[in-house]
C-alpha positions as CSV (number, residue, x, y, z in Angstrom):
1,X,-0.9,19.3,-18.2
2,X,-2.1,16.0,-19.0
3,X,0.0,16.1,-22.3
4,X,3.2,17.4,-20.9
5,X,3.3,14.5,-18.0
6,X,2.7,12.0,-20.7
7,X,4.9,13.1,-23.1
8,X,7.6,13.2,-20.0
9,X,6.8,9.9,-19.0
10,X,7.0,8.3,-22.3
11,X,10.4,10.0,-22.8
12,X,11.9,8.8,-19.6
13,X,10.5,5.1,-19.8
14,X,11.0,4.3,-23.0
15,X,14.7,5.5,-22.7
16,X,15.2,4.1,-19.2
17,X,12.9,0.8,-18.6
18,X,14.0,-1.0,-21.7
19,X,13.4,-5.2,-22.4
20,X,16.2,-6.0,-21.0
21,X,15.9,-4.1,-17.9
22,X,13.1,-5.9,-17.1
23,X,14.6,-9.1,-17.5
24,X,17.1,-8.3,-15.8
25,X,15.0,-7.4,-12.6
26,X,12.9,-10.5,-13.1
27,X,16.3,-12.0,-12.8
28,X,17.0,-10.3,-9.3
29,X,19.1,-7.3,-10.8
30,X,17.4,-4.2,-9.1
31,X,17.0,-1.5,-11.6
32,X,18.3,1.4,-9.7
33,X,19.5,3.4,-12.0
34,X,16.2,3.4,-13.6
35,X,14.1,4.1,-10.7
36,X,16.7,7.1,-9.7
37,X,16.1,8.8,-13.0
38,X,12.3,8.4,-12.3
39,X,12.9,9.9,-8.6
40,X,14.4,12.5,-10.3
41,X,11.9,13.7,-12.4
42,X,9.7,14.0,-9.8
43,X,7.1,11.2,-10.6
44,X,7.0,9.6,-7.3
45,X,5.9,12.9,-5.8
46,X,3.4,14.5,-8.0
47,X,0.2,14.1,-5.8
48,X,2.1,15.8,-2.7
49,X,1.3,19.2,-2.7
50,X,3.8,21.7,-3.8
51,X,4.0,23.5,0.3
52,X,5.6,19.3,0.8
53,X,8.1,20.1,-2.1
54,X,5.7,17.7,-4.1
55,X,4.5,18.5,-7.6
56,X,1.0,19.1,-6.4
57,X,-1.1,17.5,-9.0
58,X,-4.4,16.4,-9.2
59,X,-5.3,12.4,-9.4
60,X,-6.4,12.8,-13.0
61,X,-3.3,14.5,-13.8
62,X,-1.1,11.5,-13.0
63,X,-3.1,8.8,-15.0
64,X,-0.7,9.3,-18.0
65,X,2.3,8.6,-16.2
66,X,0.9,5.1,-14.7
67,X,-0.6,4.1,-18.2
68,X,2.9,5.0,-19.7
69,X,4.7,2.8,-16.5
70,X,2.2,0.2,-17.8
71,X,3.0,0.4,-21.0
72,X,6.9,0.1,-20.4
73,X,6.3,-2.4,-18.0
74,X,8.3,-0.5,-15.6
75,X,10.0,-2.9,-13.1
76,X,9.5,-0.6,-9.8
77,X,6.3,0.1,-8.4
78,X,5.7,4.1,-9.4
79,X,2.4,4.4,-9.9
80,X,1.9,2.5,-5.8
81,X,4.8,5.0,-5.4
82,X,3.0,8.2,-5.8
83,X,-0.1,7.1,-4.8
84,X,1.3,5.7,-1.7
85,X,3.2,9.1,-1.0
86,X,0.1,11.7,-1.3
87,X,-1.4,8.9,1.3
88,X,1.5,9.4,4.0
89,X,1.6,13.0,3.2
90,X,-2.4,13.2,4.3
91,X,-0.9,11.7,7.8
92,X,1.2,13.6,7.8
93,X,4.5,11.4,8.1
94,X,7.4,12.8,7.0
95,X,8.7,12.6,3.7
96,X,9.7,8.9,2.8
97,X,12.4,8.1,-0.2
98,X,12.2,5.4,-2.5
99,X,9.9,3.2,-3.9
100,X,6.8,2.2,-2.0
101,X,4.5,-1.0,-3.1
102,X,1.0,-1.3,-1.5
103,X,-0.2,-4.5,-0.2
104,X,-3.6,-3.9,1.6
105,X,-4.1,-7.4,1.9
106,X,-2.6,-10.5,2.3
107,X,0.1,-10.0,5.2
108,X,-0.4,-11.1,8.9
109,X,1.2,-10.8,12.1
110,X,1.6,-13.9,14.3
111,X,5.0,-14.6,16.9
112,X,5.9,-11.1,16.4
113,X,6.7,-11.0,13.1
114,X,4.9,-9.9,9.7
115,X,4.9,-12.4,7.0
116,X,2.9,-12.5,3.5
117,X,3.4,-15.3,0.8
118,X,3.1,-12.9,-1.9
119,X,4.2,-9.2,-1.4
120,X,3.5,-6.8,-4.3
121,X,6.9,-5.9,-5.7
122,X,8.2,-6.9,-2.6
123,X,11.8,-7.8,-4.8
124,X,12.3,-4.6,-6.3
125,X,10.6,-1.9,-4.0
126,X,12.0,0.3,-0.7
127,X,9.3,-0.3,1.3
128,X,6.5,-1.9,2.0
129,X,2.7,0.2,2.6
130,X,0.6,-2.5,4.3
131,X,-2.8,-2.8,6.0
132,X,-2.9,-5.5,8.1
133,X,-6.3,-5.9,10.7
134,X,-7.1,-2.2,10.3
135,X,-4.1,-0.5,11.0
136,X,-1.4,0.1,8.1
137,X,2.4,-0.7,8.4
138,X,5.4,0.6,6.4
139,X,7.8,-2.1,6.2
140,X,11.5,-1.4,5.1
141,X,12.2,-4.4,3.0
142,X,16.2,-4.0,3.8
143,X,15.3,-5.2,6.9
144,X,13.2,-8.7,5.0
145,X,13.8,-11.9,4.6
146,X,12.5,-12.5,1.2
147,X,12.3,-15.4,-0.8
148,X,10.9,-15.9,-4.4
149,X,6.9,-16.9,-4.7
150,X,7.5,-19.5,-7.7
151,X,6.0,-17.7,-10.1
152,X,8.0,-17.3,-13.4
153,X,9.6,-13.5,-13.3
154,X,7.4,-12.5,-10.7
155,X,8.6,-9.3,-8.9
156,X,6.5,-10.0,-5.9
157,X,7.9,-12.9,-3.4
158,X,7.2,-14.5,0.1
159,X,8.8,-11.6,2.8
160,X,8.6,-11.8,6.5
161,X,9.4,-8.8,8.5
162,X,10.3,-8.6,12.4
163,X,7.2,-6.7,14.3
164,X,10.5,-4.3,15.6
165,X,11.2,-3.0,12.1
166,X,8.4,-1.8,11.3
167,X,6.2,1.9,11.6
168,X,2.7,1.8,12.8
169,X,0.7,4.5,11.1
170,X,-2.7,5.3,11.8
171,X,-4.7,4.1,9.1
172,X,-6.5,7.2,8.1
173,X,-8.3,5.4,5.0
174,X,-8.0,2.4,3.7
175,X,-5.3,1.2,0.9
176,X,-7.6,-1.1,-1.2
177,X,-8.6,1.4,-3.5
178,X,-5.0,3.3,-4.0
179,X,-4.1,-0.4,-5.4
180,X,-7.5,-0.8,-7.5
181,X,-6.5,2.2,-9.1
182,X,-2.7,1.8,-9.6
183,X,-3.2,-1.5,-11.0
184,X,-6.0,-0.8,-13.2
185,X,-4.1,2.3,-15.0
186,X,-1.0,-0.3,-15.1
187,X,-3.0,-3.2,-17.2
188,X,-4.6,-0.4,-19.3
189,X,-0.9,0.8,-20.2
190,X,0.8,-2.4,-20.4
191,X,-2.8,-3.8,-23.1
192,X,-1.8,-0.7,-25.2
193,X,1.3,-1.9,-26.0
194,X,0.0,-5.5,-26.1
195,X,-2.4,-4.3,-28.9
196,X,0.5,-2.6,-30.8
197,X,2.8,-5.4,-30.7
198,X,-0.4,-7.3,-32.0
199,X,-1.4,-5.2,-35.3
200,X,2.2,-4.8,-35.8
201,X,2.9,-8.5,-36.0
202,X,-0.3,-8.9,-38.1
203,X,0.6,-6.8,-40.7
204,X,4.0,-8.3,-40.7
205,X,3.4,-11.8,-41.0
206,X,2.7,-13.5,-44.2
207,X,0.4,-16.6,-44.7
208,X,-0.7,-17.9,-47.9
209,X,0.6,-14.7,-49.9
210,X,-0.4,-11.8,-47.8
211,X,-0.2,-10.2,-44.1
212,X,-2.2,-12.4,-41.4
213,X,-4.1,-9.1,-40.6
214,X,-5.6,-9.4,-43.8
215,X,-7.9,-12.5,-43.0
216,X,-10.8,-11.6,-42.1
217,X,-11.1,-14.0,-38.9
218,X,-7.8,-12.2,-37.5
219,X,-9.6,-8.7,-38.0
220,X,-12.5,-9.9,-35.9
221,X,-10.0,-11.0,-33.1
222,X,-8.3,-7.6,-33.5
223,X,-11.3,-5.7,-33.1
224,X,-12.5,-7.4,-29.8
225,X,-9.0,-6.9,-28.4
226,X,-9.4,-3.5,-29.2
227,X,-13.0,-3.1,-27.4
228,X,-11.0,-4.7,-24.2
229,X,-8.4,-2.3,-24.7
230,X,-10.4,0.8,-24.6
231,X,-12.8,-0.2,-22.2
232,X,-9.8,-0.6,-20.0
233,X,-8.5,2.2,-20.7
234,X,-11.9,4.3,-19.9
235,X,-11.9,2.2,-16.8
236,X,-8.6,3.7,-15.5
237,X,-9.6,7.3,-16.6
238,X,-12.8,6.1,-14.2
239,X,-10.3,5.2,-10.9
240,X,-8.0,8.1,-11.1
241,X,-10.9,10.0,-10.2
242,X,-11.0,11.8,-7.0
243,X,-9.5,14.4,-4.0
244,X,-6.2,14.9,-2.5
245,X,-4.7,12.3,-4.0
246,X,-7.2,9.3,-2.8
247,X,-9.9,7.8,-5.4
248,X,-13.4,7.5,-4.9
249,X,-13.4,3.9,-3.9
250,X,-16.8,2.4,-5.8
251,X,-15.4,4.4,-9.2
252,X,-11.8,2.7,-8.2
253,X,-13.5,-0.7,-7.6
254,X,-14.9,-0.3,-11.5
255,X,-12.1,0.4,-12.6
256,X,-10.6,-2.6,-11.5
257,X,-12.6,-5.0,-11.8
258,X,-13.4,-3.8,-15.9
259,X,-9.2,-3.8,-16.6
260,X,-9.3,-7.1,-15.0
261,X,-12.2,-8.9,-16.9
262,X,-10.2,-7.5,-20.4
263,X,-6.3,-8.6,-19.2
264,X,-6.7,-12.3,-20.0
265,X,-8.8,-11.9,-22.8
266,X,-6.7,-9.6,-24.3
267,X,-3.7,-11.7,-23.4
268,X,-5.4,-14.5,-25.0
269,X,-5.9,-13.1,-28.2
270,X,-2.5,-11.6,-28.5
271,X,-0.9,-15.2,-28.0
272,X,-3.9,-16.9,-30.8
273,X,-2.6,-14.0,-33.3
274,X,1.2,-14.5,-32.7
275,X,0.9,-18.2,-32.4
276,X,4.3,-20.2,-30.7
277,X,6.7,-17.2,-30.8
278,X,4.7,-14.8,-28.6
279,X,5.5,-17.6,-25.6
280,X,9.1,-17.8,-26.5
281,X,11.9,-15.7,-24.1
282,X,13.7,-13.8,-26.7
283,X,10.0,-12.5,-27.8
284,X,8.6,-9.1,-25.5
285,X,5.2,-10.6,-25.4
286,X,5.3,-12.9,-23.1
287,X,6.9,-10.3,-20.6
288,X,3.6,-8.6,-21.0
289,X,1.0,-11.1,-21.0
290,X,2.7,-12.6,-17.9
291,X,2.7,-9.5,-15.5
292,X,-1.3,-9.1,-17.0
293,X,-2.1,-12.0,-15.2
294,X,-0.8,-11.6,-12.7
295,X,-2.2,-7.8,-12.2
296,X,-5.5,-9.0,-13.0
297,X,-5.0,-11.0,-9.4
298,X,-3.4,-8.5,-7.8
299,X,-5.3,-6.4,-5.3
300,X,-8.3,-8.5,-5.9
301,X,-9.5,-10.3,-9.4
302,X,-13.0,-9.2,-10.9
303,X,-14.6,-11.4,-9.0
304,X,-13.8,-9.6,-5.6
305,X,-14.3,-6.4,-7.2
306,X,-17.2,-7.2,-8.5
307,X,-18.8,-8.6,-5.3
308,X,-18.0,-5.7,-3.6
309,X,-20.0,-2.9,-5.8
310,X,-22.8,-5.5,-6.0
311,X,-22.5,-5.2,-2.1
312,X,-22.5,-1.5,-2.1
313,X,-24.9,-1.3,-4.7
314,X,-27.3,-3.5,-2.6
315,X,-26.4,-1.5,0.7
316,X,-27.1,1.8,-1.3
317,X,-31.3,0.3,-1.6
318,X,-31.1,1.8,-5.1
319,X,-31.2,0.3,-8.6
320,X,-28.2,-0.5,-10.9
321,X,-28.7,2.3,-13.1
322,X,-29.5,4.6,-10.1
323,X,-26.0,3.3,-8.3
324,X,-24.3,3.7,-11.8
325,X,-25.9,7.2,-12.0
326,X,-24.7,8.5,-8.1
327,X,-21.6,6.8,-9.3
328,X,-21.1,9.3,-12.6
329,X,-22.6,12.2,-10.0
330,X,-20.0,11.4,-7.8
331,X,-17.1,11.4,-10.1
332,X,-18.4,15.1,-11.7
333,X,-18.9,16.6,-8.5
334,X,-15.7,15.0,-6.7
């Protein structure tokens, strides 16, 4: 299963979320087209069970299809999309269409109205899933007043919503960890292709005579980036972990906070290989390295992450390889 959603996903992506697309819906073009034809393949509702008219798949199931949205830096939220989906289905709201972004922190409500300074894909998404002081919203963004967060290309934005517009939903668990995981399957994907682009450039470029990735100090940069890479990737494998579409939060908070640590580093080494062209607009790179950092923030850096399994782990009264070891447990059993 896993190899015939990934293969589907690759297909579909690579065909559909092209360069240009995404410059485009940095540059306030909505890519609906795109997100239709992902609609249509049923992405968005492969955690709803198939009695919903969902695909029914487990959370494990689905990693390859937010690692290949990742990789195609897909400029629509999917993987919040049909994580966000199985979570209304479980309270049992009916069916919503369209692209939903999670934002389980950062919005308020003050004078009647819902505001946030920077909304997750707030530019390009439907709606809105939001927990705001323990009880979670869905926010049509039709009905926003959005403005752009001053961040280069940035697909999130300011947004302010009128309390009347939007749903109340009880908040049956929390969102945190649905964006943990979604965001650390979506830098795993999108340092794939960042390592790709890298060894392809270094075998490309010559200096002194022969291909960059020949020197010996370029390997060694390589090779870390390639540590980060599939650390990060075993760190998303370690999130999409869990039941009925909802991760296990402490194995979704590792995941995180690990495909945060690697996104700059990675990002870093990318630009040192490819030297000045790798920042320049006609080059993809820079579309990449730019939405890394700014997933590494998203939903918490690994610094928040981090705090809060120390927290846990501290709560829990046992050691660190006892936690790590309930942790593994957990996963196996769950």
């Amino acid at each position: 299963m896993d190899q015939i959603f990934a293969d589907a996903a690759e297909r579909l992506f690579a065909q559909t979320c092209t360069p240009q697309l995404i410059r485009d819906a940095e540059q306030s073009h909505a890519p609906l087209a795109a997100w239709q034809a992902c609609e249509d393949a049923g992405f968005a509702d492969a955690l709803v069970p198939e009695s919903d008219a969902g695909a029914g798949l487990t959370l494990a199931d689905t990693l390859p299809v937010v690692l290949a949205a990742g990789r195609h830096l897909c400029p629509y939220p999917i993987a919040h999309t049909l994580l966000a989906r199985a979570w209304l289905n479980r309270a049992r709201r009916p069916q919503t269409t369209g692209s939903i972004a999670l934002a389980p922190v950062g919005l308020t409500i003050q004078n009647q109205r819902i505001t946030g300074v920077n909304v997750p894909w707030v530019r390009v998404a439907d709606y809105v899933l939001a927990q705001i002081a323990g009880q979670a919203w869905l926010l049509p963004t039709q009905a926003a007043c959005i403005q752009p967060n001053g961040v280069h290309g940035s697909l999130d934005g300011e947004a302010s919503w009128a309390l009347a517009d939007a749903e109340c939903i009880s908040l049956s668990t929390p969102l945190d960890a649905l964006a943990a995981a979604a965001y650390a399957g979506l830098i795993a994907g999108a340092m794939d292709r960042v390592l790709a682009m890298t060894l392809d450039y270094a075998n490309q470029r010559v200096q002194f005579g022969k291909p960059i990735g020949r020197f010996q100090a370029v390997q060694q940069q390589i090779s870390v980036m390639a540590e980060h890479v599939w650390a990060a990737r075993m760190a998303a494998q370690l999130a999409f972990q869990g039941r009925d579409g909802q991760p296990q939060p402490q194995l979704a908070a590792l995941g995180k906070a690990r495909a945060s640590q690697a996104a700059p580093l990675v990002a870093d080494i990318a630009h040192a290989v490819h030297g000045a062209i790798g920042v320049t607009e006609e080059y993809d790179l820079q579309l990449y390295t730019r939405r890394l950092r700014e997933w590494r923030l998203a939903g918490g850096s690994e610094s928040y992450w981090h705090e809060r399994i120390g927290a846990h782990a501290l709560a829990s009264g046992t050691d660190a390889l006892g936690y790590l070891r309930c942790a593994l447990y957990s996963k196996e059993s769950g």
